[in-house]
C-alpha positions as CSV (number, residue, x, y, z in Angstrom):
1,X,268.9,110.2,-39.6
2,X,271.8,107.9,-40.6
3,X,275.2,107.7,-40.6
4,X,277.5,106.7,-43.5
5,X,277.5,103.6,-42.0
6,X,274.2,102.9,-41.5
7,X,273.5,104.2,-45.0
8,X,276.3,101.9,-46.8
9,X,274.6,98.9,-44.7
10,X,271.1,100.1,-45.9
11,X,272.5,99.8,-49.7
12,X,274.4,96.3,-49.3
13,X,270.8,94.7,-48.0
14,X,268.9,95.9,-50.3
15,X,271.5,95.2,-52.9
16,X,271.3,91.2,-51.4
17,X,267.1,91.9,-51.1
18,X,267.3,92.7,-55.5
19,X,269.7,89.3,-56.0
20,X,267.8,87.0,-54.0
21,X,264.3,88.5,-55.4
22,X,266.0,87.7,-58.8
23,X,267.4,84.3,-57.6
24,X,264.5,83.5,-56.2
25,X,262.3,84.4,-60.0
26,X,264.8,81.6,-61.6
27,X,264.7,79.2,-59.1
28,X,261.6,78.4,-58.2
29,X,262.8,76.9,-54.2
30,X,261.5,77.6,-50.9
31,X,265.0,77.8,-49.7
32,X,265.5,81.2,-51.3
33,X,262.2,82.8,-50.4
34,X,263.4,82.1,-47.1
35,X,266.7,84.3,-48.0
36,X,264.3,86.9,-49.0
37,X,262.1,87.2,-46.1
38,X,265.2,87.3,-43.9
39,X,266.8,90.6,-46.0
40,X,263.7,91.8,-45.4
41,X,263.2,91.3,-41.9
42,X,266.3,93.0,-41.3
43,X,266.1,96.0,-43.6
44,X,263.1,96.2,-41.5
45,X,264.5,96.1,-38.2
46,X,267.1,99.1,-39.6
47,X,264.4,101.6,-39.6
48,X,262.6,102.7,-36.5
49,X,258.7,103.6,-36.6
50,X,257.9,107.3,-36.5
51,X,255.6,108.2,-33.6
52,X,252.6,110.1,-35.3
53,X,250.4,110.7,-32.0
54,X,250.9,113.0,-29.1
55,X,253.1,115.7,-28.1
56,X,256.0,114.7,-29.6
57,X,254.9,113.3,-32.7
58,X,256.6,113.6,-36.0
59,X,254.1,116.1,-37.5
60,X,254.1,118.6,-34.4
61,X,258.1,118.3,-34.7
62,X,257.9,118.9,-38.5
63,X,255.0,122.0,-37.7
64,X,257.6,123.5,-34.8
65,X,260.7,123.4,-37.4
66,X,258.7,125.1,-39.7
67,X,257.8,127.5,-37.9
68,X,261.1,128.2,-36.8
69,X,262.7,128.1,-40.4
70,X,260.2,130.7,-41.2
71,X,260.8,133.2,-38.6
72,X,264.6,132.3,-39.0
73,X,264.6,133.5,-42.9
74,X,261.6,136.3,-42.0
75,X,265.0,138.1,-40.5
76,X,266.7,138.3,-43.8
77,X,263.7,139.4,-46.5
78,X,261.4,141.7,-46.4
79,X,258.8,139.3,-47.5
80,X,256.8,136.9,-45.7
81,X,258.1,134.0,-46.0
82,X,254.9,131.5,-45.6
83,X,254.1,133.5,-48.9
84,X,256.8,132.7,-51.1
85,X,257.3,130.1,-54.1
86,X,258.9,127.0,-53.0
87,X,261.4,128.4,-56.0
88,X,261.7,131.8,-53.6
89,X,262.4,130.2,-50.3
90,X,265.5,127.7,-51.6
91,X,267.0,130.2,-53.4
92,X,267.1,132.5,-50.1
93,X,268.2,129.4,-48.0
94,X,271.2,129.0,-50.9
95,X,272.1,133.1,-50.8
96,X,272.6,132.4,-46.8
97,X,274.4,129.5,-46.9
98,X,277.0,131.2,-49.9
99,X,277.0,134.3,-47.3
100,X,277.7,131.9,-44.2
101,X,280.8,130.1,-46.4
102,X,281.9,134.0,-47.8
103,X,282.1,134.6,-44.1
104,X,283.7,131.4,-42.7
105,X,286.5,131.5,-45.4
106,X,287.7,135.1,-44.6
């Protein structure tokens, strides 16, 4: 997704989109609606559209991970997994990841 850099930058322009929007509410000048709509433009430009149609869309992706997160944790409960609470399948994803670290650090 992004990188701490990315994500720092992502703060700082929306930090400069808030002032100008409230620079802009006090003084009433074209000048800093311009400043706005070129924060703006560039916040926009940081995030890339998601494609949504075809083969490799974002929802076939999002449908092919979850399928493979569900037969991933299938392996390591006896329930199925689809059938859980949302409350059932985090709490199995933490117990992994604690039994991954338990692993790791001896």
């Amino acid at each position: 997704m992004f990188d701490d850099f990315d994500l720092i930058q992502m703060y700082e322009e929306r930090k400069q989109r808030l002032i100008a929007i409230c620079e802009g509410a006090t003084k009433f000048a074209n000048q800093e609606n311009e400043k706005l709509r070129e924060i703006e433009r560039r916040l926009l430009e940081m995030s890339r559209p998601k494609n949504f149609m075809g083969n490799q869309s974002e929802e076939i992706k999002f449908e092919k991970n979850f399928q493979v997160l569900c037969h991933s944790l299938n392996s390591h409960t006896n329930k199925d997994v689809k059938k859980m609470s949302v409350l059932e399948v985090y709490s199995l994803i933490e117990m992994l990841k604690k039994q991954e670290r338990n692993v790791k650090s001896d």
